[in-house]
C-alpha positions as CSV (number, residue, x, y, z in Angstrom):
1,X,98.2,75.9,107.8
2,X,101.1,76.1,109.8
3,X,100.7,77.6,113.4
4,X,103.1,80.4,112.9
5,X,100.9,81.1,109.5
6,X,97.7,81.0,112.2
7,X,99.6,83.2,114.8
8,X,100.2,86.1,112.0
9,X,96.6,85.2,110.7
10,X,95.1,86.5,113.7
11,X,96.7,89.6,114.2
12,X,95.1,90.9,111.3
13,X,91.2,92.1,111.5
14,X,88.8,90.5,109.1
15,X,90.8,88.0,107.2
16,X,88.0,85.3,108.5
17,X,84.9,87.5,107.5
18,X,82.7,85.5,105.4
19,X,80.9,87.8,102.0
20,X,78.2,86.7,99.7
21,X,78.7,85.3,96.8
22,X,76.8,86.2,93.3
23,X,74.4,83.2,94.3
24,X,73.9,84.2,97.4
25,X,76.0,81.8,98.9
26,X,79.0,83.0,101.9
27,X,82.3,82.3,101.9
28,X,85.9,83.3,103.8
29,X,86.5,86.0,101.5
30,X,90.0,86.3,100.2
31,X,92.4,89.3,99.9
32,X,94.7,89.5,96.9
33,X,94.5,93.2,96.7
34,X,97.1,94.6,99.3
35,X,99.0,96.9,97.2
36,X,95.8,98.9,97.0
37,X,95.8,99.0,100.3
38,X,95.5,96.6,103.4
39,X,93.3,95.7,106.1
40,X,94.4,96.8,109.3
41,X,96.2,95.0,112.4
42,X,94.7,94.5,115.6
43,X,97.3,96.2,117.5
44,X,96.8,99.6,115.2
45,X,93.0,99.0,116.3
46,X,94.2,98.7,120.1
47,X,96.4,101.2,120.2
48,X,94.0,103.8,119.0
49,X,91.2,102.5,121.6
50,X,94.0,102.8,124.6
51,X,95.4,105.8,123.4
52,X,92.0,107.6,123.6
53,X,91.1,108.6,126.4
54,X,94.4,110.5,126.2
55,X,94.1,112.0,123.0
56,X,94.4,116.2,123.4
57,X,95.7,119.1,121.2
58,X,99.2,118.7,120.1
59,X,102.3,121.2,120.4
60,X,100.1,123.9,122.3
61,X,98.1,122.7,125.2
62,X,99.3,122.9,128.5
63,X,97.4,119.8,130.4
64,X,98.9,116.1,130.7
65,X,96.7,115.4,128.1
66,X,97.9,117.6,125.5
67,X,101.6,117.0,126.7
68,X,100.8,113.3,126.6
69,X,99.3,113.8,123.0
70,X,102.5,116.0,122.2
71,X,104.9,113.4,123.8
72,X,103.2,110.2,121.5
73,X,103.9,112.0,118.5
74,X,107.4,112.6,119.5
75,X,108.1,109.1,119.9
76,X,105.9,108.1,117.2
77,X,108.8,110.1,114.7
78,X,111.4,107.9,116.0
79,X,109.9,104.8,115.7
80,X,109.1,105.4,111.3
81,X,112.2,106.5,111.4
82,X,113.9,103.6,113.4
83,X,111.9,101.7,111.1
84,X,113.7,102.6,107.7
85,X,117.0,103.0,109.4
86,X,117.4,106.8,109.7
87,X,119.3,108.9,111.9
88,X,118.0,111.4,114.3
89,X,120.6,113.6,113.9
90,X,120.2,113.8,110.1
91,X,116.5,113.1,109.7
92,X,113.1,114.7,110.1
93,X,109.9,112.7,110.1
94,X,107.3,114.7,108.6
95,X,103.9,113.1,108.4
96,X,101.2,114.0,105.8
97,X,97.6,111.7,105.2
98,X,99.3,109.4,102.4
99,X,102.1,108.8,99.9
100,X,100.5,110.8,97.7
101,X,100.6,114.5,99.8
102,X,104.3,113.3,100.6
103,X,105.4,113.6,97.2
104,X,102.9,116.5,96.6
105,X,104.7,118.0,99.2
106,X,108.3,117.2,98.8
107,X,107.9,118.5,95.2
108,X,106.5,121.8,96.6
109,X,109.7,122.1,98.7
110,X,112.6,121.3,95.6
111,X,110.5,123.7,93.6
112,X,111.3,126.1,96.1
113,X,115.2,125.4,97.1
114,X,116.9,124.7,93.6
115,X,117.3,126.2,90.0
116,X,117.8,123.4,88.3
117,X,115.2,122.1,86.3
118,X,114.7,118.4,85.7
119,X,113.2,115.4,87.6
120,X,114.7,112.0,86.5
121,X,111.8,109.8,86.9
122,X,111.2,105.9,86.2
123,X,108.8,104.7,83.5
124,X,107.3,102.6,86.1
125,X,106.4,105.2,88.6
126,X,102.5,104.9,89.7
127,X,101.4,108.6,89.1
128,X,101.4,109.8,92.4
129,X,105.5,109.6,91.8
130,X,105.0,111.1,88.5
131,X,102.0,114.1,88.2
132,X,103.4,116.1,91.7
133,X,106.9,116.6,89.6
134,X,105.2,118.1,86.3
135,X,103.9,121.0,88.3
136,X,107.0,122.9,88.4
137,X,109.8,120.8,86.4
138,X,110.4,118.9,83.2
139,X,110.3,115.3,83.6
140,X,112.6,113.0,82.1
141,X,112.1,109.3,81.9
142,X,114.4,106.7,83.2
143,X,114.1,103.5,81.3
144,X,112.9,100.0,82.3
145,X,114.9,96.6,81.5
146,X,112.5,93.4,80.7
147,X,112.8,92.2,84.3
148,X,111.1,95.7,85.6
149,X,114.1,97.6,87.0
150,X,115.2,100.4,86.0
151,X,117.9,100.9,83.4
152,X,121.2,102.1,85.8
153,X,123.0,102.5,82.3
154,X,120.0,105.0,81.1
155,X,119.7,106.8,84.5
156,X,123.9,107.4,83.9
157,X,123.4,108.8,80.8
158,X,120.6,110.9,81.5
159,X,122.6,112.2,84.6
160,X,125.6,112.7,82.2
161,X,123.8,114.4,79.6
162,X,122.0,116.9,82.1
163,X,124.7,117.2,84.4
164,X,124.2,120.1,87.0
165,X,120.7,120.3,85.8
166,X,119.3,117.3,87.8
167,X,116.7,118.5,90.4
168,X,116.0,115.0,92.0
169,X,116.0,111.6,90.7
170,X,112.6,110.1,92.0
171,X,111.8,106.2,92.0
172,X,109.7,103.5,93.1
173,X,111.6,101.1,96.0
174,X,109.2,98.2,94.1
175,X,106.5,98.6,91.3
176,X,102.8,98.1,92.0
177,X,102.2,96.7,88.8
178,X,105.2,93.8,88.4
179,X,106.6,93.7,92.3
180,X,109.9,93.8,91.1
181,X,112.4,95.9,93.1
182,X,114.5,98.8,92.0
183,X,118.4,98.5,93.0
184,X,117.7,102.2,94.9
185,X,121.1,102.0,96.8
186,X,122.9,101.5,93.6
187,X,120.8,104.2,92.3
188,X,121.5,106.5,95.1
189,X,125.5,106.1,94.5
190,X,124.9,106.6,90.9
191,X,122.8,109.5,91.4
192,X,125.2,111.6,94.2
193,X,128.1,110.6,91.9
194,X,126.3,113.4,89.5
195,X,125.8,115.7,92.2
196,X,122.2,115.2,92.4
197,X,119.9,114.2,95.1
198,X,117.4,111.0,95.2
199,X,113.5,110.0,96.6
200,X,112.3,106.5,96.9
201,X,108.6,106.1,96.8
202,X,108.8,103.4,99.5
203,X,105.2,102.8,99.5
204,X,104.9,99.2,97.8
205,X,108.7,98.6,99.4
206,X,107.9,98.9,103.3
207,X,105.2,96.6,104.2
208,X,107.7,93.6,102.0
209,X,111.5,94.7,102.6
210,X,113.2,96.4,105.0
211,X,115.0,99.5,104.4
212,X,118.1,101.1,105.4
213,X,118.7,105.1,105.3
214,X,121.8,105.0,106.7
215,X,124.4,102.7,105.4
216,X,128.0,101.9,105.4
217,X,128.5,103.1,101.8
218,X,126.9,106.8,103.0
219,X,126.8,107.0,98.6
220,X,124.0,104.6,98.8
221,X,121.8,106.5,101.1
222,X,118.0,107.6,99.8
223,X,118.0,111.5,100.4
224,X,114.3,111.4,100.9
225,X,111.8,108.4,101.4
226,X,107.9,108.6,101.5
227,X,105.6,105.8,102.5
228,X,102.2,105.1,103.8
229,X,100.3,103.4,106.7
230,X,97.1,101.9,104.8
231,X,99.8,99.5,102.9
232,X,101.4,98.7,106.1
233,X,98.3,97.8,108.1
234,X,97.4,101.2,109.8
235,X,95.4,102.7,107.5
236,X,94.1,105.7,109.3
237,X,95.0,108.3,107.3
238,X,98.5,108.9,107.9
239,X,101.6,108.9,105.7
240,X,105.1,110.0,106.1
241,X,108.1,112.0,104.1
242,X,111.4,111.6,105.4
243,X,114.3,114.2,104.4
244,X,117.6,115.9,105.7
245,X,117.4,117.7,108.9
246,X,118.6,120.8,107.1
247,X,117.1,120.5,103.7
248,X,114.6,123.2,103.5
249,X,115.3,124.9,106.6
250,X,114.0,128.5,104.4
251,X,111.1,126.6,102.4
252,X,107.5,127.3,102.9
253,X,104.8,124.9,103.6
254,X,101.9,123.2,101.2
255,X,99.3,123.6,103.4
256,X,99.6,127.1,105.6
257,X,97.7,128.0,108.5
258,X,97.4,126.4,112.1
259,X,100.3,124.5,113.4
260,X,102.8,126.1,110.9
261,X,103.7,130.0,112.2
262,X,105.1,131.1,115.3
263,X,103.5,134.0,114.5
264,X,101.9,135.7,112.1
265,X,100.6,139.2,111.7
266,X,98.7,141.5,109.8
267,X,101.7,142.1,107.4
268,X,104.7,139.5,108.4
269,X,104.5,135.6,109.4
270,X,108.0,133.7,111.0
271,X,107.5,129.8,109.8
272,X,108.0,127.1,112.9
273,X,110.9,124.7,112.8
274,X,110.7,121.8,110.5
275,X,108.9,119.7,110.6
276,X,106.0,121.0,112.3
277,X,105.7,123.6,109.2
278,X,104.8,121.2,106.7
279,X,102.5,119.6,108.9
280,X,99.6,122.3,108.9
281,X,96.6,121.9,110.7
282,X,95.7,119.8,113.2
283,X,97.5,116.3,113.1
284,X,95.9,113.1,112.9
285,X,97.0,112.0,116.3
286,X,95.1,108.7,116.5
287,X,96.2,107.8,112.7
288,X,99.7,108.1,113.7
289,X,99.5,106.4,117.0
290,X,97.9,103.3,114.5
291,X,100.8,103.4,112.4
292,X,103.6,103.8,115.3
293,X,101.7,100.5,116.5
294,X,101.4,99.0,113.4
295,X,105.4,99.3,112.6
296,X,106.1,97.9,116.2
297,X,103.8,94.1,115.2
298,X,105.9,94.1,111.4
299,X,108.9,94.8,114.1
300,X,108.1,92.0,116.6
301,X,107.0,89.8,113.8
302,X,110.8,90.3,112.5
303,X,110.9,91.5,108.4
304,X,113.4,89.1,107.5
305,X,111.0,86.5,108.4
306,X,108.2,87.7,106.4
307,X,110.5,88.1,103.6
308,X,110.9,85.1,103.5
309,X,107.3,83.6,104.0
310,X,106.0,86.1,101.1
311,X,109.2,84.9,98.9
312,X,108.0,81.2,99.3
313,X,104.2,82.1,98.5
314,X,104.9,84.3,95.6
315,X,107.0,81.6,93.9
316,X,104.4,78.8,94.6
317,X,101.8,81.2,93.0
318,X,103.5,81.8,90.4
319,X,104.4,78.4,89.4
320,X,100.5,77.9,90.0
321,X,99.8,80.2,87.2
322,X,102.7,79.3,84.9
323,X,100.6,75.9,84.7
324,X,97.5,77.1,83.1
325,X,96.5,77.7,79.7
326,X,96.6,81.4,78.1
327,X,97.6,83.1,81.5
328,X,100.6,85.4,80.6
329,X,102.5,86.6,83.2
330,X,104.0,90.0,83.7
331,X,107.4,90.9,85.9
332,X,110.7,89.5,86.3
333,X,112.3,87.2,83.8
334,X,112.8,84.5,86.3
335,X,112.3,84.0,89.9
336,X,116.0,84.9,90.7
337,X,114.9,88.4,90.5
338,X,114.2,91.0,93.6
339,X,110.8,91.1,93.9
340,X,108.0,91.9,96.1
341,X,104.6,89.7,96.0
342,X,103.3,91.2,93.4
343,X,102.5,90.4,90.0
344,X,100.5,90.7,86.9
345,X,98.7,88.5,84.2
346,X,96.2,88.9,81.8
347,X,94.3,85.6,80.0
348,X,94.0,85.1,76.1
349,X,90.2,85.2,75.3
350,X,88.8,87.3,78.6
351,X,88.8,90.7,79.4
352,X,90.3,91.8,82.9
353,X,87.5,93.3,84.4
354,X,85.5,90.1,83.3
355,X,88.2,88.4,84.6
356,X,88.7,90.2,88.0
357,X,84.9,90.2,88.9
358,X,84.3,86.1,88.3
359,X,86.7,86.2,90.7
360,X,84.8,88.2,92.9
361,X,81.6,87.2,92.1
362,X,81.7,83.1,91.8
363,X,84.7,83.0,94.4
364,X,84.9,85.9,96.9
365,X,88.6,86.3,95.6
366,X,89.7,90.2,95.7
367,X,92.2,91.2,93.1
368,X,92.8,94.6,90.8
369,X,92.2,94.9,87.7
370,X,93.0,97.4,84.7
371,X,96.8,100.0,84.6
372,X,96.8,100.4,88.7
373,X,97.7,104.2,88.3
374,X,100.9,103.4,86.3
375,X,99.3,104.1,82.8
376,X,102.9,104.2,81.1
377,X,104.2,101.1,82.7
378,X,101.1,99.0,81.5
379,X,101.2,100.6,78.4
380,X,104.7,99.5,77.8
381,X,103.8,96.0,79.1
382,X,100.8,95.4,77.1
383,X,103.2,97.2,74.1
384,X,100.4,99.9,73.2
385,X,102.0,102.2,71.1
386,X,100.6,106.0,72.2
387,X,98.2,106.4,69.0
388,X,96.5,103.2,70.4
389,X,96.3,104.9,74.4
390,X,95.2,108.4,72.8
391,X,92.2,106.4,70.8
392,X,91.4,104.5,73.8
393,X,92.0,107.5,76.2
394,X,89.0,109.9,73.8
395,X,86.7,106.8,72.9
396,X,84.9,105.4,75.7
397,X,83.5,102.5,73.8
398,X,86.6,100.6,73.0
399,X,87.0,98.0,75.5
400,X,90.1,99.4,77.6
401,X,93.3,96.7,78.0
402,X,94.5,96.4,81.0
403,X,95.8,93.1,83.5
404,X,94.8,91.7,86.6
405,X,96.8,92.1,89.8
406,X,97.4,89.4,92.7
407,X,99.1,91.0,95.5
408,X,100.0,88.8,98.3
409,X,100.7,89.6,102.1
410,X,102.1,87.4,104.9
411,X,98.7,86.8,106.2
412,X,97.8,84.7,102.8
413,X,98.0,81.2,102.6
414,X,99.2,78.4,100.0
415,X,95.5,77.1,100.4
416,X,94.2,80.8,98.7
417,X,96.7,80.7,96.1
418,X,95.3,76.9,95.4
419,X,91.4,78.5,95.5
420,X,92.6,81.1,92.7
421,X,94.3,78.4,90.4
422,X,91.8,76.7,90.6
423,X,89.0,79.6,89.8
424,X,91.7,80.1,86.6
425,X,91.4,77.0,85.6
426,X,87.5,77.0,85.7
427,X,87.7,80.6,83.8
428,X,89.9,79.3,81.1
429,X,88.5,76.1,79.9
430,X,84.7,77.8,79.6
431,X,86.1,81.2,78.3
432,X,83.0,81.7,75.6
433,X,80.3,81.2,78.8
434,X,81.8,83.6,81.1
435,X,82.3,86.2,78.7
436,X,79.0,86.0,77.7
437,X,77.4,85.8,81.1
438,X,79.8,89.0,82.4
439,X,79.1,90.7,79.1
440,X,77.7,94.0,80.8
441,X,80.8,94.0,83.1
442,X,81.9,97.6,82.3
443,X,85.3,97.8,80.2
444,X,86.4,100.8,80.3
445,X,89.7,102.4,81.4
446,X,89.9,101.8,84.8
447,X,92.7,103.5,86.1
448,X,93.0,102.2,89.8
């Protein structure tokens, strides 16, 4: 291990802890499940402990504390949006518990400032980018090309065909399922070429690539971004939507109540500016401080270097995988690609929850296993045609399909990828023993 890989090692909290194994035995457990989430750094830790003693009401109070509090939060708002290369003069930061109530929320606000009635979605979208948008519009389905992008040819035509009728075209930066990355600044041109207005779901993008709001080509600016802290080391609770300073200036919140009138009486209510009216109740002060700290580490770390750390380790897993019998792999066509480090791969002969808890059980190796909330884009992977998901989907005794995720972060190391090749390779030449000694291993859908 290199001493910059032990430098970036140790800002990150538990990635020494030892866990049991099934036979008892402990070992340095190892995280290959980061686009669930990830663990946090020690400067998000830090800064909540030193931020404290400080912590007050927001927006209201009159002591230093509050003001403090108030202040933080303030500065907090330019720092995510420094982060993704907004501007403050065309920008509001509005910050919600996770990606999830960002698009929730955002949809809630369209809903409520256009007629038109389609969202252009991706076949690849993880639900969260998917389920908000069926609430109040009808949902049309961008296309995916073999190498996991999106189809710019199919979201033209869709554009042309429903010209004036667009709502939003709404898209993941990078999938969950495949890591490859969408080309979301062509797709912004594309999209305000049609008149229409554009969201990346940034939340498998940020903690890998940076991201720039405000370009040269002002086409190929995102209209709104979401993303969340617990994939960029903060997870705390916090999350954040970013849209036009003016967008929904007569909107009305998600949540109402505290923090979101600047008054309200028995029979009238005036809404407060944006975006403190979409931000109802009180704010989770200490989450965001974790994530303001959290942004400032990937910062001083520099992204372009962990680009290209992740780029090397991603490919050297790969290759690792490529090497062993009956392991199919699932993204782009070849390593040329835009991608994240993420991937997918199922094994002939063993199931994927089998699969994913040897891992866990005989090697302490944490990975996902089953769609990873993007039920269409597996389905289209694993080429399950719908009668086959609706049986599956009513019959809980049909062992569900599914793959197994390895999701990689800067803090991994050549030496883990190494460990899981060769759990693989232990897995795949005794296929007929582990499946019978994981045989109660539940194999049902298993969504997340």
């Amino acid at each position: 291990m290199s001493k910059q890989q032990q430098k970036w090692r140790d800002l990150v909290v538990g990635v020494d802890e030892k866990i049991p194994l099934e036979n008892g035995r402990l070992v340095k457990g190892i995280n290959f499940d980061n686009a669930a989430t990830t663990p946090p750094f020690k400067s998000a830790l830090r800064a909540i402990q030193d931020f404290a003693p400080w912590y007050s009401s927001v927006g209201r109070g009159k002591g230093y504390k509050s003001e403090r509090s108030t202040e933080m939060i303030e500065r907090a708002r330019l720092d995510m949006l420094h982060f993704v290369g907004g501007k403050e003069s065309e920008h509001e930061v509005v910050f919600t518990k996770n990606s999830t109530e960002s698009i929730n929320l955002l949809s809630h606000l369209v809903h409520q400032t256009t007629p038109k009635r389609y969202i252009l979605a991706s076949e690849m979208e993880h639900v969260s980018n998917d389920l908000p948008w069926r609430n109040y519009f009808e949902v049309e389905y961008i296309a995916v090309d073999a190498d996991g992008q999106i189809r710019l040819e199919d979201l033209k035509a869709k554009l042309a065909a429903l010209q004036g009728q667009v709502a939003l075209v709404t898209i993941t930066g990078a999938s969950n399922v495949t890591g490859c990355i969408n080309p979301i600044y062509e797709a912004a041109e594309l999209t305000h070429q049609y008149g229409a207005k554009i969201h990346i779901d940034a939340a498998q993008l940020a903690p890998h690539e940076p991201i720039y709001m405000n370009r040269l080509n002002a086409a190929e600016n995102p209209d709104f971004l979401s993303f969340t802290g617990h994939k960029l080391y903060a997870p705390f609770g916090t999350g954040v939507l970013i849209v036009g300073s003016s967008e929904f200036l007569k909107a009305g919140p998600l949540l109402q109540g505290g923090g979101t009138v600047q008054i309200a009486t028995k029979s009238s209510m005036d809404w407060r500016n944006t975006p403190e009216r979409f931000e109802g109740g009180t704010p989770n002060v200490m989450g965001i401080i974790a994530l303001q700290a959290a942004i400032r580490t990937l910062q001083q770390m520099n992204m372009a270097t962990i680009v290209d750390y992740e780029k090397q380790i991603i490919h050297y897993a790969l290759d690792k995988l490529r090497s062993i019998d009956g392991i199919t792999l699932f993204g782009a066509s070849t390593d040329n690609r835009p991608r994240v480090s993420v991937f997918s791969f199922a094994m002939d002969g063993i199931h994927h929850q089998v699969l994913a808890h040897f891992l866990a059980s005989e090697y302490g190796i944490s990975v996902r296993a089953g769609f990873f909330c993007a039920y269409s884009y597996v389905q289209k992977l694993l080429q399950l045609s719908d009668e086959r998901m609706e049986e599956i989907r009513k019959d809980s005794g049909i062992p569900a399909p599914g793959l197994v995720r390895i999701s990689l972060s800067f803090y991994n190391t050549f030496a883990e990828v190494d460990q899981l090749a060769d759990a693989l390779r232990k897995i795949s030449s005794n296929k007929e023993f582990y499946a019978e000694k994981y045989k109660d291993v539940p194999k049902g859908i298993c969504g997340r």
